[in-house]
C-alpha positions as CSV (number, residue, x, y, z in Angstrom):
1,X,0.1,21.3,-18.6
2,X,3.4,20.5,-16.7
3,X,5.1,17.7,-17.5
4,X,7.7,16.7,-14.7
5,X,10.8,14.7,-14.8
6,X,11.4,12.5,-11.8
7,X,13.3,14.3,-10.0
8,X,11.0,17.1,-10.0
9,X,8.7,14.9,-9.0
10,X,10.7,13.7,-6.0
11,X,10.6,17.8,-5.5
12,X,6.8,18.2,-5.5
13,X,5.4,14.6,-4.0
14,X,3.7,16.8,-1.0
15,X,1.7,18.7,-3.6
16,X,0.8,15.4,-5.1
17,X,-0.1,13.7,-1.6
18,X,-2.3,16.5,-1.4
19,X,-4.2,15.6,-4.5
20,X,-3.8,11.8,-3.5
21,X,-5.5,12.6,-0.1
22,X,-8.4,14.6,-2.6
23,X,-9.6,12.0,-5.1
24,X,-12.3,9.9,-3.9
25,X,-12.1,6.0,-4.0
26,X,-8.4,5.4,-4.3
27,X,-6.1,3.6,-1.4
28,X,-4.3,7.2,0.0
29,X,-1.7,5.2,0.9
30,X,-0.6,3.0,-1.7
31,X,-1.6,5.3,-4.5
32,X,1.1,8.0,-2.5
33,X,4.3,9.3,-3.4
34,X,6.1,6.8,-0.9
35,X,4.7,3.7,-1.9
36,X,5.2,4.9,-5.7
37,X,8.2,6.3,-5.5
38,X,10.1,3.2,-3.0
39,X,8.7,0.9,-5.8
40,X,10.2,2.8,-9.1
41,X,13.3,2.9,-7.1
42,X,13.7,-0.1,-6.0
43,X,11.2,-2.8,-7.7
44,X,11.1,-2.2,-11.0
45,X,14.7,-0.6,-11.9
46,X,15.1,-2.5,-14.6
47,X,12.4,-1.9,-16.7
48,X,11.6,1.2,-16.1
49,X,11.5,3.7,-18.8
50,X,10.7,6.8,-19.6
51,X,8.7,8.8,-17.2
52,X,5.0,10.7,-17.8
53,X,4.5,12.9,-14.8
54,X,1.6,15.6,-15.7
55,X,0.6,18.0,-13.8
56,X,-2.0,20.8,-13.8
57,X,-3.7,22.7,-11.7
58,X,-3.8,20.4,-8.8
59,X,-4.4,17.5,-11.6
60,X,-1.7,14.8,-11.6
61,X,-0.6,11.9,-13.8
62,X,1.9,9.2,-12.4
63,X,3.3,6.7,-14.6
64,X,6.6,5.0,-16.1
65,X,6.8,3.4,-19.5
66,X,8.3,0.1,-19.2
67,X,10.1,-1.8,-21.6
68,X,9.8,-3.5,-23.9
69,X,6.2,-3.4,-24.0
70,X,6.3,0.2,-24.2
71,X,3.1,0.3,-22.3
72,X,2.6,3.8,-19.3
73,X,2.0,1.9,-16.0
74,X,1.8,3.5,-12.3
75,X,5.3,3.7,-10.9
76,X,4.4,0.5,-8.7
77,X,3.4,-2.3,-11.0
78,X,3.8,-5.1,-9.2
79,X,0.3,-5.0,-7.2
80,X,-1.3,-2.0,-8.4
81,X,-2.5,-1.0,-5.0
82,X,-2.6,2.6,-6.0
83,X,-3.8,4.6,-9.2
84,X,-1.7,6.8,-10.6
85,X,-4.5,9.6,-11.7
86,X,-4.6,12.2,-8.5
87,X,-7.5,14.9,-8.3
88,X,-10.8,15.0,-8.9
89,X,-11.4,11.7,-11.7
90,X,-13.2,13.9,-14.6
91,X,-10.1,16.8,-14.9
92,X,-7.6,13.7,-14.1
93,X,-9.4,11.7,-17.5
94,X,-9.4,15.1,-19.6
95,X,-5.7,15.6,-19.0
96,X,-5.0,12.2,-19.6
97,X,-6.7,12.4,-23.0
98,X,-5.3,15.5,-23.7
99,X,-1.5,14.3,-22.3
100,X,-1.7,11.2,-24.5
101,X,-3.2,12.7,-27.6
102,X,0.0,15.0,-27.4
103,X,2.4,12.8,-27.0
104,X,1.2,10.7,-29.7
105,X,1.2,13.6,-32.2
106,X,5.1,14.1,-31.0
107,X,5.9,10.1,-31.2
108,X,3.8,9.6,-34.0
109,X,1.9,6.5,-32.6
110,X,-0.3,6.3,-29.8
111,X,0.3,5.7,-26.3
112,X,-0.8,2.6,-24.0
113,X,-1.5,3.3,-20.7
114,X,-2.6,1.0,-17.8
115,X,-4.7,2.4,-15.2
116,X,-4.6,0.3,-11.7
117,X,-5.8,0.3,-8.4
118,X,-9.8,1.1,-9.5
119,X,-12.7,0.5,-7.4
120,X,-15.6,-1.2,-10.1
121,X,-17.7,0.9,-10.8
122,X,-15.8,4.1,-8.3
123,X,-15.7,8.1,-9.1
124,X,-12.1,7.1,-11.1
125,X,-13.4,4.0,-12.7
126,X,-16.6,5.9,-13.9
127,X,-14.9,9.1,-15.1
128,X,-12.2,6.4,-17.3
129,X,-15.1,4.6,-19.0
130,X,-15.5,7.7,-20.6
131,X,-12.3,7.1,-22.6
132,X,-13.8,3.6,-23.9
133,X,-16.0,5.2,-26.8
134,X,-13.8,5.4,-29.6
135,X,-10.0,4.0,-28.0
136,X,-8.2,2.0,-30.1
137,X,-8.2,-0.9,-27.0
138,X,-9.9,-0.7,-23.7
139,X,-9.5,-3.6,-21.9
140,X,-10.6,-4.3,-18.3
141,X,-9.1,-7.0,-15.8
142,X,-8.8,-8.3,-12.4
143,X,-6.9,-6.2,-9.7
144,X,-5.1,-7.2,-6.5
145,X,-8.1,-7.4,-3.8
146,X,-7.8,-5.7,-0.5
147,X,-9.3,-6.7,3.1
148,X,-10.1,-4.0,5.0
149,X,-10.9,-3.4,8.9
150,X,-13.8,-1.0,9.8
151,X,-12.5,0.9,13.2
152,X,-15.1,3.6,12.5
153,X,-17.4,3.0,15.5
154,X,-14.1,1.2,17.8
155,X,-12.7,-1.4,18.5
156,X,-15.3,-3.4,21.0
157,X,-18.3,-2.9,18.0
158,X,-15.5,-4.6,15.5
159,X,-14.7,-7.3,18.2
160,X,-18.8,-7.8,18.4
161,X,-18.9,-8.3,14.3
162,X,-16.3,-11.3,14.6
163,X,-18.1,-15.1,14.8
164,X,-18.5,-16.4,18.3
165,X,-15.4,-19.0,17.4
166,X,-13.0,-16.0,16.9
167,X,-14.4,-14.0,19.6
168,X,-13.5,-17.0,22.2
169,X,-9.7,-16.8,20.3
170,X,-9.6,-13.4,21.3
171,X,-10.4,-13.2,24.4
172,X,-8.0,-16.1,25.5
173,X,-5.0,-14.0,23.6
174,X,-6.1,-11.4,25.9
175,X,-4.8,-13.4,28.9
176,X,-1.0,-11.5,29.9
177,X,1.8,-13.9,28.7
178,X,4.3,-14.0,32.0
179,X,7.2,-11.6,31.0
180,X,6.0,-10.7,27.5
181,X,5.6,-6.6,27.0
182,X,4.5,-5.0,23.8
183,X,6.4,-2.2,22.8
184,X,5.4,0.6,20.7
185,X,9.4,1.4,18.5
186,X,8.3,3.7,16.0
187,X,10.0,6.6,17.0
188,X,13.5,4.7,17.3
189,X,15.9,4.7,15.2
190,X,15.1,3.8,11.5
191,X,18.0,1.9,11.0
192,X,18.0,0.1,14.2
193,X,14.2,-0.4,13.1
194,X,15.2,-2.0,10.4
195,X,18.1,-4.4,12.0
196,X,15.3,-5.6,14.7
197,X,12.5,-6.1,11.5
198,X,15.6,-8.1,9.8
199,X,16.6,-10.1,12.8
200,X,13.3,-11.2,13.3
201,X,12.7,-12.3,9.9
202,X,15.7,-14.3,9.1
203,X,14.6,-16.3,12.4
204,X,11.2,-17.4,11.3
205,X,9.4,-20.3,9.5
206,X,9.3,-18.3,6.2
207,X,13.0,-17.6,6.0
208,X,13.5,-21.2,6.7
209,X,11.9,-22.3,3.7
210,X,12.8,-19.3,1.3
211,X,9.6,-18.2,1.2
212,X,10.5,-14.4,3.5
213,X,10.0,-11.4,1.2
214,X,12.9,-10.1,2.6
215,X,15.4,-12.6,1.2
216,X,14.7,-10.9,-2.4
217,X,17.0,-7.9,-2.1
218,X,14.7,-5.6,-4.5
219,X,11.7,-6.5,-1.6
220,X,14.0,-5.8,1.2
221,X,14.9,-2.7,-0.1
222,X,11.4,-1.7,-0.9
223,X,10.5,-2.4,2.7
224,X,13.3,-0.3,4.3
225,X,12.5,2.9,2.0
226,X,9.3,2.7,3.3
227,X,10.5,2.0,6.6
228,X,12.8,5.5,6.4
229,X,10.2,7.2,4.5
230,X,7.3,6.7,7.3
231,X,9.7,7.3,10.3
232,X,10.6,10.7,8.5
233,X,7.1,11.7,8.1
234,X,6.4,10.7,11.7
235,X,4.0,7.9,9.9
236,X,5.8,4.7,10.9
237,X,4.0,2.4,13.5
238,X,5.8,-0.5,14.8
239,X,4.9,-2.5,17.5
240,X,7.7,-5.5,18.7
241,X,6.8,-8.3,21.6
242,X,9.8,-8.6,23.9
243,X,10.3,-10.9,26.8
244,X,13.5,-10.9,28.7
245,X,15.3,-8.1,25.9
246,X,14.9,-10.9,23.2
247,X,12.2,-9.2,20.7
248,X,10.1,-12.1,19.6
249,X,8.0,-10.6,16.8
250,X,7.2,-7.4,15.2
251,X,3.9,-5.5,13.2
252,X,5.0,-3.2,11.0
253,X,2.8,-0.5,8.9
254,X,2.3,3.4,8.0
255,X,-1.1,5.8,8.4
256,X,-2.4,8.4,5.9
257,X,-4.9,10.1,6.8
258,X,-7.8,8.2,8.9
259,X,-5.9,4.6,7.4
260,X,-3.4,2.0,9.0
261,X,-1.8,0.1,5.7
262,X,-0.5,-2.7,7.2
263,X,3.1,-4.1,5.3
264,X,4.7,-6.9,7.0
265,X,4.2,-9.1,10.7
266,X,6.3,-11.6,11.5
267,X,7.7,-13.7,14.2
268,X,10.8,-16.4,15.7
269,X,9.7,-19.6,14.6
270,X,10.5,-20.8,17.9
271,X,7.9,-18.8,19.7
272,X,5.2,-19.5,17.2
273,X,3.1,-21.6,19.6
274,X,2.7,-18.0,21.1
275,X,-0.1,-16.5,18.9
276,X,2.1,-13.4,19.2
277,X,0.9,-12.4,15.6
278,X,-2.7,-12.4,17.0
279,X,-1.4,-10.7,20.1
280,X,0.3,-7.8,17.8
281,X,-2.6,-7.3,15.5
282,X,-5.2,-7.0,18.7
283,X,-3.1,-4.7,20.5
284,X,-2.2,-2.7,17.0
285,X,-6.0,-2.6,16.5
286,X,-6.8,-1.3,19.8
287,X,-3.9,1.2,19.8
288,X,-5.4,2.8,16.1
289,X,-8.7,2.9,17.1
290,X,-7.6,5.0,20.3
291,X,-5.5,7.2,17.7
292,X,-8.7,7.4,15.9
293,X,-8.1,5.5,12.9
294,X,-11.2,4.9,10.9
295,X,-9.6,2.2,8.4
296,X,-7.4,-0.7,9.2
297,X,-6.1,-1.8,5.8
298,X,-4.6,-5.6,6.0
299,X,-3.4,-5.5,2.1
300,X,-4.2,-8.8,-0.1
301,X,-6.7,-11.2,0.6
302,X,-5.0,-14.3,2.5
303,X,-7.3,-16.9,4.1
304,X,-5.9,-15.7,7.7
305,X,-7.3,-12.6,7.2
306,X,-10.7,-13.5,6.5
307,X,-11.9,-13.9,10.3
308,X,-10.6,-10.3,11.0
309,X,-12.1,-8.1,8.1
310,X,-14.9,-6.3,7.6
311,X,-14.6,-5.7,3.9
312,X,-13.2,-7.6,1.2
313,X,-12.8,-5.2,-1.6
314,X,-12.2,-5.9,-5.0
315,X,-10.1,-4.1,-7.7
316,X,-9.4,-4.1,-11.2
317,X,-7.3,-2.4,-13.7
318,X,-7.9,-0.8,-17.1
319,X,-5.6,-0.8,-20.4
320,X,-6.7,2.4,-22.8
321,X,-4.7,3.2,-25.8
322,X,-6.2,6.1,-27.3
């Protein structure tokens, strides 16, 4: 049994992807070392505590005590997208038993750890519900619910699955806009990426009204490391609607593996009678499905979203102390 400090960690996170990209029923994205990582940096700095990185033998353990409750959570806590036990679930449980019975001897108390991002009733789920018999708590509770696109068979058989209402909508965004041009940025520079993303935002309805992510600096922050991150890895994809060199709006999101995760879309409130967020998503849908992406992942249910997904997935989260 390793245990890691963060910085180690930072060292490592490929072999951890790997073991990400292995356990069965887990977002790959969220539950990765980017995603973590941007939100223990950036989201949570100050109440993060003490790490409790374990590794072994491909097995891994992500979390960060956070004061003062003195309870283990995944490095991003504010969601819970991902799950911070990588590998296959029944070694990931055992070391996690074995991790905290350990540490308690050491601290003389028991540990608390909470255990998010869990499909009900998945392989991770199952193999944790072995840990109820016997725990001092076990408590289970609603988790941040995901919609989810099914591009597994393209994109006409998704567009057939739609109602006959939203079909019509898309066929009439379909119609070329005189002078508009979508144009695929990812590859440009990340932090001219990030001043286009920025300048959009601060022009539309949200930012008007205080209500844009990116006017909490942790969030904007967040957004940007994932930003720099995904451009690095070559796993950005950003799509912007231009017409005359003004961009009008932007899509913005990452792939790993055979999944889009979709972060943020926005566009200039004075366009918005465009529909150039339908316009991005159709064309972003159609340009993953030719990449042969098998899982467009839209994040948190919203109401908008419900016309466009295939799959509204639930999750919950699990509190153990041992």
């Amino acid at each position: 049994m390793n245990r890691l400090t963060l910085a180690e960690f930072r060292e490592r996170s490929a072999e951890f992807a790997a073991a990400v990209a292995a356990t069965p029923g887990t977002c790959r994205f969220c539950s990765g070392p980017l995603w973590q990582l941007a939100a223990h940096d950036h989201l949570h700095p100050a109440v993060a505590g003490e790490s409790f990185i374990i590794e072994r033998d491909g097995i891994w353990l992500l979390f960060a005590m956070q004061e003062p409750s003195g309870i283990h959570f995944p490095l991003e806590a504010s969601w819970m997208f991902g799950c911070p036990l990588a590998g296959d679930p029944m070694a990931a449980v055992a070391l996690l038993r074995e991790a905290a019975d350990r540490a308690a001897v050491e601290r003389g108390q028991p540990l608390a750890f909470f255990v998010g991002g869990l499909v009900p009733d998945g392989p991770v789920h199952r193999a944790l519900r072995t840990l109820e018999q016997g725990s001092r708590c076990w408590r289970e509770y609603p988790g941040m619910d995901v919609m989810q696109i099914d591009l597994g068979e393209g994109l006409e058989a998704w567009r057939e699955r739609r109602s006959k209402k939203f079909r019509r909508t898309l066929r009439e965004i379909a119609e070329p806009l005189p002078g508009l041009e979508i144009v695929d940025v990812s590859k440009e520079d990340p932090d001219a990426l990030y001043a286009l993303l920025l300048g959009i935002q601060r022009d539309s309805y949200k930012w008007r009204e205080g209500t844009d992510i990116f006017q909490i600096p942790e969030y904007a922050d967040f957004y940007r490391a994932l930003l720099e991150g995904l451009h690095a890895s070559g796993d950005l994809r950003m799509l912007v609607a231009r017409r005359e060199g003004v961009d009008l709006a932007h899509i913005f999101g990452g792939v790993a593996g055979g999944t889009y995760r979709g972060l943020q879309m926005s566009y200039r409130d004075s366009v918005r009678d465009l529909a150039l967020g339908n316009r991005l998503q159709i064309e972003n849908l159609r340009r993953c499905a030719d990449e042969g992406i098998v899982t467009y992942d839209l994040g948190m249910h919203a109401p908008y979203k419900e016309r466009w997904t295939d799959r509204w997935e639930k999750r919950i989260g699990v509190l153990w102390v041992g």
